[in-house]
C-alpha positions as CSV (number, residue, x, y, z in Angstrom):
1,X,20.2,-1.9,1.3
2,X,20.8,0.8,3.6
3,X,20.5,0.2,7.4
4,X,17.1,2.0,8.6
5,X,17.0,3.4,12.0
6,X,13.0,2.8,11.9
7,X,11.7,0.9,9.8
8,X,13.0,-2.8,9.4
9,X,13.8,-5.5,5.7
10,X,12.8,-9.0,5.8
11,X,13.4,-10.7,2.7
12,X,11.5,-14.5,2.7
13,X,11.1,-17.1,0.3
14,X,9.3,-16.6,-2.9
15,X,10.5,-13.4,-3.5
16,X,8.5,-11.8,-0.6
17,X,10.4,-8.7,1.1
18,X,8.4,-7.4,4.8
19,X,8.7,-3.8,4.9
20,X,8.1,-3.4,9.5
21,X,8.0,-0.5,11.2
22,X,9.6,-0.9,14.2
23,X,8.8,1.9,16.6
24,X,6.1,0.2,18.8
25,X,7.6,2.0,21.8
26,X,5.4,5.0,20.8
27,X,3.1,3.6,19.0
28,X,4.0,3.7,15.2
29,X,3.6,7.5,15.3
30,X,4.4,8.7,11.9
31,X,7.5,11.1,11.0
32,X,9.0,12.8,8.5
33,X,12.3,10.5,9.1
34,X,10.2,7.4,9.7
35,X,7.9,8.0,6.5
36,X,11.6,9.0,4.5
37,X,12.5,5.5,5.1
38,X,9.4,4.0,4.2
39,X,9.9,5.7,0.6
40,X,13.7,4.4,-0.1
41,X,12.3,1.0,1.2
42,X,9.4,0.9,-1.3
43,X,11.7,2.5,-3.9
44,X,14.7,0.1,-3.5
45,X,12.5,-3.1,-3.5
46,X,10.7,-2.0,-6.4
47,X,13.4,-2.0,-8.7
48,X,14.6,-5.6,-7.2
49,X,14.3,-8.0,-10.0
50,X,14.6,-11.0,-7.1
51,X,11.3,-9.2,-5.0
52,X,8.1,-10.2,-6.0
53,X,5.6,-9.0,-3.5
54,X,6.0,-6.2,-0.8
55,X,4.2,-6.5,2.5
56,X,3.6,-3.2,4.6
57,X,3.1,-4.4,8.6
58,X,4.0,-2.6,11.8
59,X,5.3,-3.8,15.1
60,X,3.6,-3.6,18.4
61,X,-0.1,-3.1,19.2
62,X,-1.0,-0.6,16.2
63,X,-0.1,-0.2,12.8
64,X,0.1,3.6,12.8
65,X,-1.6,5.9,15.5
66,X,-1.3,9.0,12.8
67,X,1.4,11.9,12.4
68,X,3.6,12.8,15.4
69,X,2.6,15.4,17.0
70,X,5.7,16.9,17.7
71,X,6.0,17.5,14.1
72,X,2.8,18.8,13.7
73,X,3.2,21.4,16.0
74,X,6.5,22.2,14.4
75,X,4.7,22.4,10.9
76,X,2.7,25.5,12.4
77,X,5.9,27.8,12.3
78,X,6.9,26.4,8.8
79,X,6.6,28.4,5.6
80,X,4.3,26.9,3.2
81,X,6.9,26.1,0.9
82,X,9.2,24.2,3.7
83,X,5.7,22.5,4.1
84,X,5.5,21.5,0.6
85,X,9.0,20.2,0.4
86,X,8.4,18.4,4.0
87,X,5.3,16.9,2.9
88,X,6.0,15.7,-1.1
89,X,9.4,14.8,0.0
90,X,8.8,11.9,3.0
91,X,5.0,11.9,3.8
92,X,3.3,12.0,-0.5
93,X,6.9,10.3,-1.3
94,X,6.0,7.2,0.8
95,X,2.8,6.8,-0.4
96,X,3.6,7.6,-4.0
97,X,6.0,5.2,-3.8
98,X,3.6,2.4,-2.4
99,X,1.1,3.3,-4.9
100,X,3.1,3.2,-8.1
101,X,5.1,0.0,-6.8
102,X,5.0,-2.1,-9.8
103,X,4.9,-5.3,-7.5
104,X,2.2,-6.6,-5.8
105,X,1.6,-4.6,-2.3
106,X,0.0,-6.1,1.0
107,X,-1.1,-4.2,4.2
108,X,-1.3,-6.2,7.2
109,X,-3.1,-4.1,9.9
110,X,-3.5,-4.5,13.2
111,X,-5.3,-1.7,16.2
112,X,-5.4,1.6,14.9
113,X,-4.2,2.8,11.2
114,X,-4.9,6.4,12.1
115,X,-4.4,9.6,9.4
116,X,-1.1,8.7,8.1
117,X,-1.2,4.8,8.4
118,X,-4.9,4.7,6.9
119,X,-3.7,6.3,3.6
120,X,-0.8,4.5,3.8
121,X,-2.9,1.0,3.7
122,X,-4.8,2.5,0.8
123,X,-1.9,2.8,-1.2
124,X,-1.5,-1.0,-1.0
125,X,-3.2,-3.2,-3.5
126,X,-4.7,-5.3,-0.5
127,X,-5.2,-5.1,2.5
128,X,-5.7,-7.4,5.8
129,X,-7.2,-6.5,8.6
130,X,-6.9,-8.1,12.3
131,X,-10.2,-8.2,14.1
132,X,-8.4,-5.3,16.7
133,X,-8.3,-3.1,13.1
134,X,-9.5,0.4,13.0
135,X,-9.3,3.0,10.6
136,X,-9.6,6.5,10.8
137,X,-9.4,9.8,8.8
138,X,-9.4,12.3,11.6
139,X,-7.7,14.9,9.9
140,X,-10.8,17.3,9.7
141,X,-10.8,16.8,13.3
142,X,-7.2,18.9,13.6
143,X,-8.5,21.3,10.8
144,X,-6.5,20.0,7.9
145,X,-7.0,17.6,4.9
146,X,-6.1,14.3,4.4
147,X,-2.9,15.2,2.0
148,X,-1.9,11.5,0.8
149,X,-4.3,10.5,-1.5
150,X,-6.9,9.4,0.4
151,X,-9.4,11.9,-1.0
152,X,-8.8,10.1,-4.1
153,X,-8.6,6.7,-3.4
154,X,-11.2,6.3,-0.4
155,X,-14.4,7.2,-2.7
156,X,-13.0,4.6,-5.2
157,X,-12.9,2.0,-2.6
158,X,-15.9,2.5,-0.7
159,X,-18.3,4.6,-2.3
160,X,-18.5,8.7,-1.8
161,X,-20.9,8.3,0.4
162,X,-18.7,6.7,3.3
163,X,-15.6,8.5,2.3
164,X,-17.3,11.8,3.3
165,X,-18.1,10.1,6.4
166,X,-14.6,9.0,7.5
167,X,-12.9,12.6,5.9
168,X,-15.5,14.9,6.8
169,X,-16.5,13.4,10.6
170,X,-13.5,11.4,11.1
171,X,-15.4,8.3,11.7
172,X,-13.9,5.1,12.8
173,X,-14.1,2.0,10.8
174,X,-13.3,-1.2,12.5
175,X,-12.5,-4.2,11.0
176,X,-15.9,-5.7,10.4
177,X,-17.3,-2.8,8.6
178,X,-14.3,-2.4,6.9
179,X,-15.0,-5.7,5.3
180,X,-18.2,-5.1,4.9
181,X,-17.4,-1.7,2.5
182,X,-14.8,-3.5,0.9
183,X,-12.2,-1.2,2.8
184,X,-10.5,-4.5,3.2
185,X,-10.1,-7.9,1.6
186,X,-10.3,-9.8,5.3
187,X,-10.7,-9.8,8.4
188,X,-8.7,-12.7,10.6
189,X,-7.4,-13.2,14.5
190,X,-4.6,-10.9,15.3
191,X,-2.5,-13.8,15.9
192,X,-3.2,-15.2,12.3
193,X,-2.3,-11.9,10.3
194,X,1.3,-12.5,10.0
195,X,0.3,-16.2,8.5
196,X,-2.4,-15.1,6.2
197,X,-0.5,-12.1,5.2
198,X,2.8,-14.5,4.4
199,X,0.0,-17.0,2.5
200,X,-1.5,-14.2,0.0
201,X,1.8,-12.7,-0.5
202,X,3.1,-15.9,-1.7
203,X,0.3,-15.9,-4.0
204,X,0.5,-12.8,-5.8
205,X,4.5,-13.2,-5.4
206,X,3.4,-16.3,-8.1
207,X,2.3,-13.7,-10.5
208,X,3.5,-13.1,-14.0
209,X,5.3,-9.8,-13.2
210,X,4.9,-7.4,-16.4
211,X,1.3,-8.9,-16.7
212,X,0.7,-7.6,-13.0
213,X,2.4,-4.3,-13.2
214,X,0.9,-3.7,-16.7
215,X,-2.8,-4.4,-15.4
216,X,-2.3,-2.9,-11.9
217,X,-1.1,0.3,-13.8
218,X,-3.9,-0.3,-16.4
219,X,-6.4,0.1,-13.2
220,X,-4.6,2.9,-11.5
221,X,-4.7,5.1,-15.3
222,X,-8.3,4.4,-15.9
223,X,-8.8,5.9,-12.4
224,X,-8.2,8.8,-14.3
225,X,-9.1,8.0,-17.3
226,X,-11.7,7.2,-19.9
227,X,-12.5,3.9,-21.5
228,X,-11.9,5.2,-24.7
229,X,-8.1,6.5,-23.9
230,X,-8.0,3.0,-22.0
231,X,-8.9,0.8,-25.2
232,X,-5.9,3.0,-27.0
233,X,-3.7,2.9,-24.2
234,X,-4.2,-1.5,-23.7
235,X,-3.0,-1.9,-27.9
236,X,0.6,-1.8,-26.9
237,X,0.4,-2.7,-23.2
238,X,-1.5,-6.4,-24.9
239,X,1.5,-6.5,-27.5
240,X,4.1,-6.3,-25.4
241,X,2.7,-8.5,-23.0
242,X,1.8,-11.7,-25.2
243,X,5.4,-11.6,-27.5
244,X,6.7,-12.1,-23.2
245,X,8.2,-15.0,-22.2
246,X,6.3,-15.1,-18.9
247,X,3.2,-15.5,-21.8
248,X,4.9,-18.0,-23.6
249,X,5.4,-19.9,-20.3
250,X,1.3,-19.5,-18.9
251,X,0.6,-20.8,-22.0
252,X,3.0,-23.7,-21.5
253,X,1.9,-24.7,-18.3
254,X,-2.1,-24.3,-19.0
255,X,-0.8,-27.3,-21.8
256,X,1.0,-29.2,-19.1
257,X,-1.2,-28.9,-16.5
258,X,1.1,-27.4,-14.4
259,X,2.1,-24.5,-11.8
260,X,3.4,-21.6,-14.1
261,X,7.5,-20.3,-13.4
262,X,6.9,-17.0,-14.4
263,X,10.5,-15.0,-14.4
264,X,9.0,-11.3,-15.2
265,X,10.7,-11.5,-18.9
């Protein structure tokens, strides 16, 4: 893989691969450049046959304190089309490419996940909190929109209700409410994330890869969807999946009363 001037690869056992950024010194502000490498990252370890589960974290004090500011000044003199192109290109790349990661995605956040960092976390399957954790959506507080998909994915995940809160008032969400509007999965010492993080990943990493993808982008479609299209659509997802090996070896180890190998085939 390429070497990344901010953003840092960990590959572990079990087929776990740690996606860090690394820019603590100014407190994980987000970038075009930054949020470019976030994308290749997501998109490289995707197609890695050998990586099982991905792991979003963040260095330092914060997981993301929200767009740099810098840039967002230098957007104001932008045309709207070298807007576009800035912002499908790195910012909407990244999170496309956490959210249609056919792997199994983690967020491990700790102080602030601010604008940028809070719909990157959504774009994760789970995500952990440390009892330092807040969220924010204080976009509407600089006049804009939240432009990742948080607008779709935050009434989903905790009701309308509460999404017009945090993207209309820009209200904070620390970790215990969070948990509480299933925002996150749990809450845990800041000092244990990294462990319990590692501990779930290897979990999901034990999944039967086409089942997970299949179902995750079951899920992700019926977001959109209907159940009728969804009944259709699950025929040949179903067939595919039980004539897998990964099938044929569930139901092997359900017989044998064993752990299952599953090898994504």
């Amino acid at each position: 893989m390429a070497d990344f001037a901010h953003i840092r690869i960990d590959r572990h056992d079990a087929g776990i691969a740690a996606v860090t950024v690394a820019r603590a010194d100014i407190g994980n502000a987000s970038s075009p450049e930054m949020l470019g490498e976030i994308r290749d990252a997501f998109v490289t370890l995707s197609a890695d046959r050998d990586v099982r589960a991905i792991i979003l974290a963040a260095e330092g004090k914060h997981f993301s304190v929200g767009a740099d500011f810098a840039f967002l000044q230098k957007l104001t003199g932008m045309a709207a089309s070298e807007i576009k192109d800035t912002v499908y290109a790195n910012f909407q790349g990244a999170a496309r490419a956490i959210y249609r990661c056919p792997k199994p995605t983690l967020a491990l956040v700790q102080g602030a996940a601010v604008t940028v960092g809070c719909e990157l976390a959504l774009a994760c399957d789970f995500r952990i909190a440390a009892d330092s954790a807040m969220f924010q959506e204080s976009w509407i507080k600089l006049g804009i929109m939240p432009p990742l998909g948080g607008t779709f994915l935050l009434p989903r995940i905790v009701g309308l209700g509460r999404a017009m809160e945090m993207c209309l008032r820009g209200k904070q969400v620390r970790a215990e409410e969070a948990l509480s509007i299933g925002l996150v999965s749990e809450v845990v010492a800041k000092d244990e994330l990294a462990a319990r993080g590692m501990d779930l990943a290897r979990e999901l990493a034990a999944s039967a890869p086409l089942g997970y993808a299949t179902v995750k982008q079951s899920i992700q479609r019926a977001l959109e969807s209907s159940m009728e299209a969804e009944w259709q659509a699950n025929l040949p997802n179903q067939a595919l999946l039980l004539g897998s090996q990964d099938h044929r070896e569930g139901l092997a180890a359900v017989t044998e009363k064993r752990a299952p190998v599953f090898r994504g085939e």
